[in-house]
Each structure stands twice: as C-alpha cells, then as structure tokens.
C-alpha positions as CSV (number, residue, x, y, z in Angstrom):
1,X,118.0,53.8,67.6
2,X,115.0,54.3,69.9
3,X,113.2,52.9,67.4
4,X,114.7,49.5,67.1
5,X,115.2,49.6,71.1
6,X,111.3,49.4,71.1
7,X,111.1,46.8,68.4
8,X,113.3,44.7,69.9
9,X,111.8,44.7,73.7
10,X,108.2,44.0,71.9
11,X,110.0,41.3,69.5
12,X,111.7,39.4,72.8
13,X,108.0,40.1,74.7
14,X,106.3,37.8,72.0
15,X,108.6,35.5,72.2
16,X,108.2,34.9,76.3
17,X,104.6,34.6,75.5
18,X,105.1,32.3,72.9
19,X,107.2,30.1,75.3
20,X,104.9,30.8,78.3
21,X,102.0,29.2,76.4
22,X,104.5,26.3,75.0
23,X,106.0,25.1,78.6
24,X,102.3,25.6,80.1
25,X,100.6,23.0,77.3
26,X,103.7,20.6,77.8
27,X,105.1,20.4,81.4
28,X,103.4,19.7,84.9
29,X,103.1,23.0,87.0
30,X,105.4,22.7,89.9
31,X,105.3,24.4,93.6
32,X,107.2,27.0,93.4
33,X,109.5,27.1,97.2
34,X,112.2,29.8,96.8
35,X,115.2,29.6,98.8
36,X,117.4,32.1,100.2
37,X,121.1,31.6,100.0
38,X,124.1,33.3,100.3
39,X,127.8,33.3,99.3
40,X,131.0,35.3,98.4
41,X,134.5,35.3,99.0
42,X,137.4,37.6,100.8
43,X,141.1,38.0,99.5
44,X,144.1,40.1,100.6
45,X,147.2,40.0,99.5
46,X,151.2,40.8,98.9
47,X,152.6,41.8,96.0
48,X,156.4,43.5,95.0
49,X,158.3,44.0,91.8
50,X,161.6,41.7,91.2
51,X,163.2,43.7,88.7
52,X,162.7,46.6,86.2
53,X,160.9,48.8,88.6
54,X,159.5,50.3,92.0
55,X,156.5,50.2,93.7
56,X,155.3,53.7,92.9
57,X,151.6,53.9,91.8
58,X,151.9,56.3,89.7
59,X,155.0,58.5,88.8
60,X,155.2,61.1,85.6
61,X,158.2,60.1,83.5
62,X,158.0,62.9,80.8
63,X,156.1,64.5,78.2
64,X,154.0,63.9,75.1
65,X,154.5,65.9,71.4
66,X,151.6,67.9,73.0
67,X,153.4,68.9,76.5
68,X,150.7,66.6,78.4
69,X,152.8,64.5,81.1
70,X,153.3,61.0,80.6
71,X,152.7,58.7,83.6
72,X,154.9,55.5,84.4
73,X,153.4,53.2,86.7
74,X,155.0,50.6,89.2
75,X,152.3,47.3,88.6
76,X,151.2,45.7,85.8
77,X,149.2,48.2,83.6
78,X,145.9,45.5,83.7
79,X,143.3,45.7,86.5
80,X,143.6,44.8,90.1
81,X,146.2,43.0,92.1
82,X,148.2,46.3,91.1
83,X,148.6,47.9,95.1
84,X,152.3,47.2,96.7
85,X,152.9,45.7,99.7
86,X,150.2,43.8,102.1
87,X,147.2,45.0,100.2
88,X,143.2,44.3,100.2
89,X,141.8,42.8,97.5
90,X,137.7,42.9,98.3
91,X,135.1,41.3,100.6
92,X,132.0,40.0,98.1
93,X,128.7,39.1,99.5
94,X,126.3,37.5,97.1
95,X,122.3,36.9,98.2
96,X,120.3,34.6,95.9
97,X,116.3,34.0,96.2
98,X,115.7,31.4,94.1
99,X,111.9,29.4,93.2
100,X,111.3,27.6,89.9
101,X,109.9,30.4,88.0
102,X,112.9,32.8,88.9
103,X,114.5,34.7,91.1
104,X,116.8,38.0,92.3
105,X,120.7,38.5,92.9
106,X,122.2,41.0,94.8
107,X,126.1,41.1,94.6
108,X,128.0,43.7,96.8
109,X,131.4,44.3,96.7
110,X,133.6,46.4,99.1
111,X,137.6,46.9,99.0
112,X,139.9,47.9,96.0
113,X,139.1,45.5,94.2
114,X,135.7,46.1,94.2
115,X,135.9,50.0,93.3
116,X,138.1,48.8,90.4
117,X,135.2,46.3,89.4
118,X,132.6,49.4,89.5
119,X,134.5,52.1,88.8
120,X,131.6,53.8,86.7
121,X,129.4,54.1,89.7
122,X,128.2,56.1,91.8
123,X,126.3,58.7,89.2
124,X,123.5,58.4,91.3
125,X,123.3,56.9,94.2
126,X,125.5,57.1,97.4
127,X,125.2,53.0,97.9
128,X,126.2,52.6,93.6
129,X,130.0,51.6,94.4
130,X,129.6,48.7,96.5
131,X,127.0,47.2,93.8
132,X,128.9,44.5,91.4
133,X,125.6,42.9,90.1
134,X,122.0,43.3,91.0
135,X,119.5,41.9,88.5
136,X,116.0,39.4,88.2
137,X,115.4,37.0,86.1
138,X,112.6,34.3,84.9
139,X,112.6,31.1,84.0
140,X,110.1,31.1,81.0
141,X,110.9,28.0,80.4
142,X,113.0,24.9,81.0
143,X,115.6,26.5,78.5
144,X,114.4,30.0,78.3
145,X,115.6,33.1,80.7
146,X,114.7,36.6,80.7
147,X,117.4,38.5,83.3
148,X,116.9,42.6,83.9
149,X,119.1,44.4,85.8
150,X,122.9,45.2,86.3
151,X,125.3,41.6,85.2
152,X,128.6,40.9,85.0
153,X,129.9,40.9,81.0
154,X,129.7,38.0,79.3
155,X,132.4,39.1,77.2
156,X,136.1,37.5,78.1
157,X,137.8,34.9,79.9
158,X,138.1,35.9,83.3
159,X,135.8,37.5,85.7
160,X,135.9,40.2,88.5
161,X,135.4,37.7,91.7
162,X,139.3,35.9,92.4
163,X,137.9,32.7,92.9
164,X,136.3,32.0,89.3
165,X,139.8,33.3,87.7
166,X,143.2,30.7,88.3
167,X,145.6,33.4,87.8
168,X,144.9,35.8,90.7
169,X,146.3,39.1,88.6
170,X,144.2,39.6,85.4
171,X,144.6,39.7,81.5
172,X,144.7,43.0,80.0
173,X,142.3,42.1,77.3
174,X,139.8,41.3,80.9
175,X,141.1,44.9,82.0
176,X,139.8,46.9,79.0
177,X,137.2,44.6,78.1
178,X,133.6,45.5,80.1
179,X,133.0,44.7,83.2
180,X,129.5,45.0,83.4
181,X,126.3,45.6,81.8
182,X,122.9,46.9,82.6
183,X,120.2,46.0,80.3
184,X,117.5,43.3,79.3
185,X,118.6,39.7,78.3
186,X,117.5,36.1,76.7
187,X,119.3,33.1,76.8
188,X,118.3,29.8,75.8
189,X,119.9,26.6,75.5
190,X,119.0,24.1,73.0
191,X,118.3,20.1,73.0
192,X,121.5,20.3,70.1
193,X,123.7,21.6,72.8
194,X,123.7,25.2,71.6
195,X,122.9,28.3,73.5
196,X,122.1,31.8,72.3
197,X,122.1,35.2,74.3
198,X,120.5,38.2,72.8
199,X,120.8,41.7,74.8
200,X,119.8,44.7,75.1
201,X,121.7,47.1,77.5
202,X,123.0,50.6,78.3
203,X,126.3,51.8,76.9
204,X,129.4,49.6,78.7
205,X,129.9,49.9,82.4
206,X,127.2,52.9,82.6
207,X,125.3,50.4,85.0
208,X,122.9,52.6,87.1
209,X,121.1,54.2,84.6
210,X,121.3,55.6,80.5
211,X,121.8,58.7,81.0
212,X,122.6,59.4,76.8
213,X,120.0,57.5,75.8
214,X,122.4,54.8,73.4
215,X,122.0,51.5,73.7
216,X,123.9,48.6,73.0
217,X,123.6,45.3,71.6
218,X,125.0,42.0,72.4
219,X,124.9,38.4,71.3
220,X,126.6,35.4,72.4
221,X,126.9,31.7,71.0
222,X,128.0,28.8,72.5
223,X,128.6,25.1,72.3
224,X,130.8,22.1,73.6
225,X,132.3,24.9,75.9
226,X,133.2,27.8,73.4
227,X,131.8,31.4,72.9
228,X,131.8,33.4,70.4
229,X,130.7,36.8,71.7
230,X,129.8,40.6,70.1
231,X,129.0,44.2,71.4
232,X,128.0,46.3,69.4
233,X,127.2,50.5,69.8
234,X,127.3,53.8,68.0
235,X,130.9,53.7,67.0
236,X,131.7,50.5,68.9
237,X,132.3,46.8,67.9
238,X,133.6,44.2,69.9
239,X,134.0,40.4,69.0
240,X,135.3,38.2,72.1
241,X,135.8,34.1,71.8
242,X,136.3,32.4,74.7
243,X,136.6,28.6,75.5
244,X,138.6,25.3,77.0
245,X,138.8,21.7,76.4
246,X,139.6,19.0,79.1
247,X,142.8,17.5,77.7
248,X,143.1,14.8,80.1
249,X,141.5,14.5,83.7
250,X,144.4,16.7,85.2
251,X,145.4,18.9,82.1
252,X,142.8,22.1,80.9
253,X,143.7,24.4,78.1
254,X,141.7,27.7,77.3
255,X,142.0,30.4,75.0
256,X,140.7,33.7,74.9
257,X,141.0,36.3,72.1
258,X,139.1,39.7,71.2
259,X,138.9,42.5,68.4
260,X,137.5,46.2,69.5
261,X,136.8,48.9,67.1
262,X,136.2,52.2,69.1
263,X,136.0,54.7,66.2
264,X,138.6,57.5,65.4
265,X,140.3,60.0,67.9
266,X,140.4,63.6,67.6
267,X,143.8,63.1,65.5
268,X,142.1,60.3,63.1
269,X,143.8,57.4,64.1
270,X,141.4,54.5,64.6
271,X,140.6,53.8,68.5
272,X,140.4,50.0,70.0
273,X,142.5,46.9,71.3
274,X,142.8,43.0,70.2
275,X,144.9,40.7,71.9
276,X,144.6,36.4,72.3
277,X,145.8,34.7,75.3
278,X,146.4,30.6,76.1
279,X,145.7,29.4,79.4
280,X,147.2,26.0,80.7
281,X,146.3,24.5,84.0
282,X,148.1,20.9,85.7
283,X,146.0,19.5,88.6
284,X,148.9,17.7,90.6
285,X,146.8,16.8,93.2
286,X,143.7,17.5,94.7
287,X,144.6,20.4,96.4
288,X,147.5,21.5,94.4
289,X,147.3,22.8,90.8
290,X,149.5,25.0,88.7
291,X,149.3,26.9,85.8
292,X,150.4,29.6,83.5
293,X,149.0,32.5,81.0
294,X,150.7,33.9,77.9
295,X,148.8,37.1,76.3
296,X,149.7,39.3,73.6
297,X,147.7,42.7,73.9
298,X,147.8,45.9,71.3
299,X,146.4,48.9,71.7
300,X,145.7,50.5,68.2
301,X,146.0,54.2,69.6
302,X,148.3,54.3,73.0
303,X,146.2,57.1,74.5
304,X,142.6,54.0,74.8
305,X,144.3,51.9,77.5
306,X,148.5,52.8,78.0
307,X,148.1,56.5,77.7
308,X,150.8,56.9,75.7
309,X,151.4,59.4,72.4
310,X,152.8,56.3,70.5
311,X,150.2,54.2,68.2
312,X,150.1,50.5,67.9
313,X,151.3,50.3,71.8
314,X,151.6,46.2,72.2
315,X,152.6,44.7,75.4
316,X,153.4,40.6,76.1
317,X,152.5,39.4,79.2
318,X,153.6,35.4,80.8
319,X,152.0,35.1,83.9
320,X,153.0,31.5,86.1
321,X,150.6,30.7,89.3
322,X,150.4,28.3,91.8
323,X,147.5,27.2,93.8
324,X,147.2,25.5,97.1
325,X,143.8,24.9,98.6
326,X,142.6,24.0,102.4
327,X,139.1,23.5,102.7
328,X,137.6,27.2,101.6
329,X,141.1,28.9,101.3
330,X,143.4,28.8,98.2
331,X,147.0,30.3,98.6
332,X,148.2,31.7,95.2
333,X,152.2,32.1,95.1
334,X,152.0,34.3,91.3
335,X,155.5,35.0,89.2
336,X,154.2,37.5,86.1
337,X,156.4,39.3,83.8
338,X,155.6,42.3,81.2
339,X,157.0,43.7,78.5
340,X,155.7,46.9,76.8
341,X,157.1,48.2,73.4
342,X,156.5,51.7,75.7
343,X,158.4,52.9,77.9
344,X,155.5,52.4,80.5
345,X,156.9,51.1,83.4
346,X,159.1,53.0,86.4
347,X,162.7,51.8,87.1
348,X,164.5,51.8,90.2
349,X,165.8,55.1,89.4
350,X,162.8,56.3,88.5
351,X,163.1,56.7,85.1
352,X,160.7,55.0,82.6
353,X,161.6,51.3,80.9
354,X,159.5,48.8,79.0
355,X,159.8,45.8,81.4
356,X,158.6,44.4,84.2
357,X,158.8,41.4,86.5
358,X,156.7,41.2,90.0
359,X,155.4,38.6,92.6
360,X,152.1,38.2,94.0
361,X,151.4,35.6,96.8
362,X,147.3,36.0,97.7
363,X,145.3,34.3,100.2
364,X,141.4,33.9,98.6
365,X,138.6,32.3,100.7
366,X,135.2,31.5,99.4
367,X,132.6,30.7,101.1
C-alpha cells in the first residue's frame, strides 16, 4: 500500500510539471497580488420534540442478546441540531490569502456544532478541535489545482457550515458519511465541461496526522452539476452521487444517494449504510424560500450508526423548512419527522418507540 502511495504522489508530481511547462509556453505571466479575506457565519438555536418523545439526550431503554445496554435518544439520531431547548450551534471563522498562483485556508470552528464537525481531533494537538479545514493549494494551471492539507469531504449533499445546507438539521447519510479528509489532491476542470478529482488522503476523519499508516483513495466526476463520487480503503468502499437541476427560476430539485461497504463485524454480518434522499426547494420571493427533504437511510448492521443488536436497521426521515432572510441573517422555522424500524427513540414515559416528530426554529448569520 506504501508502495502505490509513493507511485501515485510521483505520478501526480509529473503531471504538475507537465502542466507547469504547458501554462508557462501558452499564457502571459501575471502579478501575482494576494489578498487577505475573511468570512464565517454564527447560529444558535431552539429546538423541542412534538410528539413520540422527550428531550433526554441520551437515556438507556434496555438490553441487547449480549447484556450490553441499549440507549434511546430524545433528537434525531443524524448529526447536529440534536441539543434541546435554546442551544448553540457554532461560531466559524474562515481566513483566505489568495494570489494567482495559490493560496492558504484556515477554517476554525468553535461551539457544538463544531466539536461534532471534528469530533476525531484532538490526537495531537491541544488547538486540533477548533480546526474544521486548514489546507494550501496551487493553481498549476488555469484548470489544474494541487490542495494539501485537512478539507472538508467531497462526498454528499450537504456540508458542516449551516449556511451552505437549506435544511438547517442534517441527512443521516451526511451524518455517517465523512466529514473530512487530510491528504493530497488534483482537480481539474475541462474545456468539455467535465471535472475530475483524484486523492490521496489519510483514513476518514483521522485529520491531524496517519497515525496507521493506511491510506485512502478518492475520486470524483462531475458535469452539468452532478457527482459521482468514491472512497476507497482497506476494507472500505463508498460510492456517493450528488446533484440538482434548475427546474424553473424559482423551483430546484436535488438528489443525493450513497452505498458503503465497511467489511464484516466480529459476528460476520457485513458492516455499512446506503440511503437516497430528494431535496425540493420554492423561492417565493427574494427573501423567502421553502423547502422539504425526504431520505430513506439503512444501516446494514444496527451496531455502525443506530447501535442497535437488530440488522438491516432502516429509518425514513421527511424534513419541511422554511427560510426567511434579512440582509446576513436567515431565520429557519424546521418541522422534521422520523421513523425508525428500532425502537430508537425515548417516549414521554421514557420507554423506547420508533417515532419521532420535533421542531427547530434557528437563527444563522453569515458574514
């Protein structure tokens, strides 16, 4: 594995020197004046269930074949928006330094939000948790970028900051999907309209350094706004399309759907998740939009995302959002319901159930 590692880091070298040589005998030099910017976003906000449960994090609800407790929980079993009552969501600072020929971004993140988005890090550095992305990257040429350093995935629909997503509470395919990488990246974009990514980069979410010396692979394809995506690792594969079409000039719709292979478990049973969701969004004005998500999620062995005994755990999740912008802020009034064939979910008695309803109402401001 080693092996091909180095193979592939001289292969992508040759290529930057083949384009180097290629933009120098066919483009004008220009001045190269970087700029400094910077830019992020802040959100906080409410969130209670309707019916089928309480707002308990975390509450055990019985036992497995094994004797293990089982744990209900009182959110939505996907990532973030999941605190009850007035809750943070995460202050995100971005700085950019930016010339021709390339440029640095440092991405911190602080809040719950943001220790959900890293939740990998610290393993070695005190300051690890607050970093969300920190990475170079040069412009070889006009269609060619090398990037090193820690990057958001670009696996899946939706993304860690609020303000890139519509639906302020996430998929679960987003949720047990990767967050990030760390690793060595091309992409190019092509006069045809086509891009390709090709990567190189430690096992998923391990973004400060390898410490098992594995390394992944990924590759992406795009065109006329759709990606087909893969990951691939000792034991691991992962296939990811993404993409959206502009029905009209007030009507978007986007799909997202994803395979994982994880290998077996200890009792045999194959490991991983797949799931599709359909995204529909209605501009009704220019500050008022609405829009709704339906995903089907499975979870091939319960204990990879639901921690349940039970295989083939699938769960159904409709989520219907409303947003309302002034100038930088956007107020999100959110109606989501779940349904889980487990009984994952706390009732109001405290006793488990497979159902739940909540409401989210989130005030996002980016900047």
């Amino acid at each position: 594995m080693k092996l091909i590692v180095q193979k592939l880091i001289f292969l992508l070298l040759a290529v930057m020197v083949v384009n180097t040589a290629y933009a120098q005998e066919n483009s004008v030099e220009e001045t190269d004046k970087p700029t400094l910017s910077f830019s992020g976003s802040a959100d906080t906000y409410f969130r209670t269930n309707l019916s089928g449960g309480t707002n308990d994090l975390v509450t055990p609800v019985g036992q497995d074949a094994d004797g293990n407790d089982i744990f209900g929980t009182g959110a939505p079993a996907s990532s973030f928006a999941n605190l009850p009552g007035f809750s943070l969501g995460m202050a995100n600072l971005i700085g950019t330094y930016e010339g021709n020929k390339g440029g640095v971004v440092a991405d911190l993140v602080f809040g719950p939000r943001g220790s959900d988005a890293v939740f990998d890090s610290p393993r070695y550095s005190n300051s690890g948790s607050i970093v969300n992305q920190l990475y170079a990257y040069w412009n070889v040429s006009d269609n060619a970028t090398i990037t090193m350093g820690n990057f958001n995935t670009f696996l899946g629909y939706e993304v860690i900051s609020p303000t890139a997503n519509f639906n302020y509470s996430t998929s679960y395919m987003f949720s047990y999907g990767p967050f990030s990488h760390t690793g060595l990246k091309l992409d190019i974009a092509t006069e045809s309209g086509f891009s390709i990514m090709a990567a190189i980069l430690n096992p998923t979410d391990i973004t400060e350094f390898n410490p098992t010396g594995d390394y992944f692979f990924g590759a992406q394809l795009g065109y006329g706004g759709f990606y087909l995506n893969g990951l691939f690792g000792d034991s691991y594969s992962q296939f990811d399309l993404t993409g959206g079409i502009d029905v009209s000039e007030k009507l978007y719709l986007g799909v997202n759907a994803t395979v994982t292979n994880a290998g077996d478990n200890e009792r045999g049973d194959q490991t991983g998740f797949y799931g599709a969701a359909l995204y529909a969004q209605l501009a009704a004005s220019d500050n008022f939009s609405i829009g709704a998500r339906y995903e089907f999620f499975n979870d091939s062995d319960g204990n990879y995302v639901f921690g349940s005994d039970a295989l083939d755990t699938s769960v159904s999740d409709f989520t219907l959002t409303a947003k309302y912008t002034v100038g930088g802020l956007t107020i999100i009034p959110e109606i989501r319901f779940d349904s889980v064939s487990e009984d994952i979910f706390i009732d109001s008695d405290g006793e488990a159930g497979g159902s739940l309803s909540s409401f989210v109402l989130a005030f996002v401001y980016g900047f």
